[in-house]
C-alpha positions in Angstrom: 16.8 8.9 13.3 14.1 11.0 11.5 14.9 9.9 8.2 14.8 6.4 9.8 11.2 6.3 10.5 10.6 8.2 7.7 11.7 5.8 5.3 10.2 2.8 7.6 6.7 4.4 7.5 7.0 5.0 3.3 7.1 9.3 4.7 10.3 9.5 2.4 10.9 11.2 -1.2 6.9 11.2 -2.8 6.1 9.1 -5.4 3.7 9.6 -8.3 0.9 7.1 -7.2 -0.8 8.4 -10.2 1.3 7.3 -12.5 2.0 4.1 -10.9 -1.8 3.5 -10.9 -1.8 4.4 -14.8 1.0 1.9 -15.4 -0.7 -1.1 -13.8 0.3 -1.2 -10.2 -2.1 -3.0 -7.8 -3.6 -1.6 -4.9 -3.7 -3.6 -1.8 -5.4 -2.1 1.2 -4.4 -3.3 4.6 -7.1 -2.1 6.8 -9.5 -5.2 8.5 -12.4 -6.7 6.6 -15.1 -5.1 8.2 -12.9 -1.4 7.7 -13.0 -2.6 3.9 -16.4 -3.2 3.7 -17.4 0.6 4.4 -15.8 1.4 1.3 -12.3 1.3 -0.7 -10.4 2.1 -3.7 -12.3 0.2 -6.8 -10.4 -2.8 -7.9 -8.7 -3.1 -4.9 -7.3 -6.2 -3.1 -8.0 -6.3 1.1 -5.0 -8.0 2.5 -4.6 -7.1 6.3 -1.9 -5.8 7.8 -1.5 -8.9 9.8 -1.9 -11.9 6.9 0.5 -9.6 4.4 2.8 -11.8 5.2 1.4 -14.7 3.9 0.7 -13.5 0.6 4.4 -12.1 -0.1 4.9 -14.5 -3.6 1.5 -13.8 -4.8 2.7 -10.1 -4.5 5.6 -10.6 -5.9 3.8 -11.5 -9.4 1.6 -8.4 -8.8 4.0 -5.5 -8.8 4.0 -2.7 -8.2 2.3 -2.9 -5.5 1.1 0.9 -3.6 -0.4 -0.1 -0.1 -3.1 2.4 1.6 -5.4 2.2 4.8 -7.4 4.7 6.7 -4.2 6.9 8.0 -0.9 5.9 6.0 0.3 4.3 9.2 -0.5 0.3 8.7 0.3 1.1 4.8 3.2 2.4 5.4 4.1 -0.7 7.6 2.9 -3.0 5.3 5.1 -1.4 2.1 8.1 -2.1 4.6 7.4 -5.7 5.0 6.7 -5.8 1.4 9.8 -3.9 0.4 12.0 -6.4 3.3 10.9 -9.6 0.9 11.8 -7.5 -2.5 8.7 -6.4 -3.3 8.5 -3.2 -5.1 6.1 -1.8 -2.7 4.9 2.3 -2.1 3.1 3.7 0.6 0.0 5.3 -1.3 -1.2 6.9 2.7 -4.9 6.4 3.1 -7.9 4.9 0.4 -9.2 8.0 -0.1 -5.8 9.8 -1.4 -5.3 6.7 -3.5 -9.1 7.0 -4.7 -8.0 10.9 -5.3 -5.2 9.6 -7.5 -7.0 7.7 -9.9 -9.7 10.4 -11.1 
């Protein structure tokens, strides 16, 4: 069961966001507009949690994509949802590790 939410929260084997972000992937941060606004990742894309699903073909053109928030929680839901549709989609955990990754 553990293993289970890990894998359904993006918690499972790490990924190198790093190298992901060198290669191209797009960062799409799910937190709410106004969260956004207080600052992000630079050249990042605000898609809420709640309206990812509305933007699953765009995403689909845009791959990889590496979701992040404020906590890893709503990314890691969101890379789910992502990863449901076939998506190649990777829980990045919260802006500011993402902004870590790319310096």
């Amino acid at each position: 069961m553990l293993d289970f939410l890990k894998q359904l929260f993006g918690f499972g084997p790490k990924v190198d966001i790093a190298a992901l972000l060198k290669n191209g992937a797009t960062v799409i941060d799910v937190r709410t507009k106004g969260e956004y606004a207080g600052g992000h990742v630079k050249g990042s894309v605000n898609i809420p949690l709640d309206q990812i699903g509305k933007h699953i073909e765009k995403l689909k053109q845009r791959q990889p994509i590496i979701t992040c928030c404020a906590s890893g929680m709503r990314s890691g839901s969101a890379a789910s949802i992502l990863r449901s549709k076939g998506v190649e989609a990777y829980n990045g955990g919260s802006w500011v590790n993402v902004r870590s990754e790319m310096q």
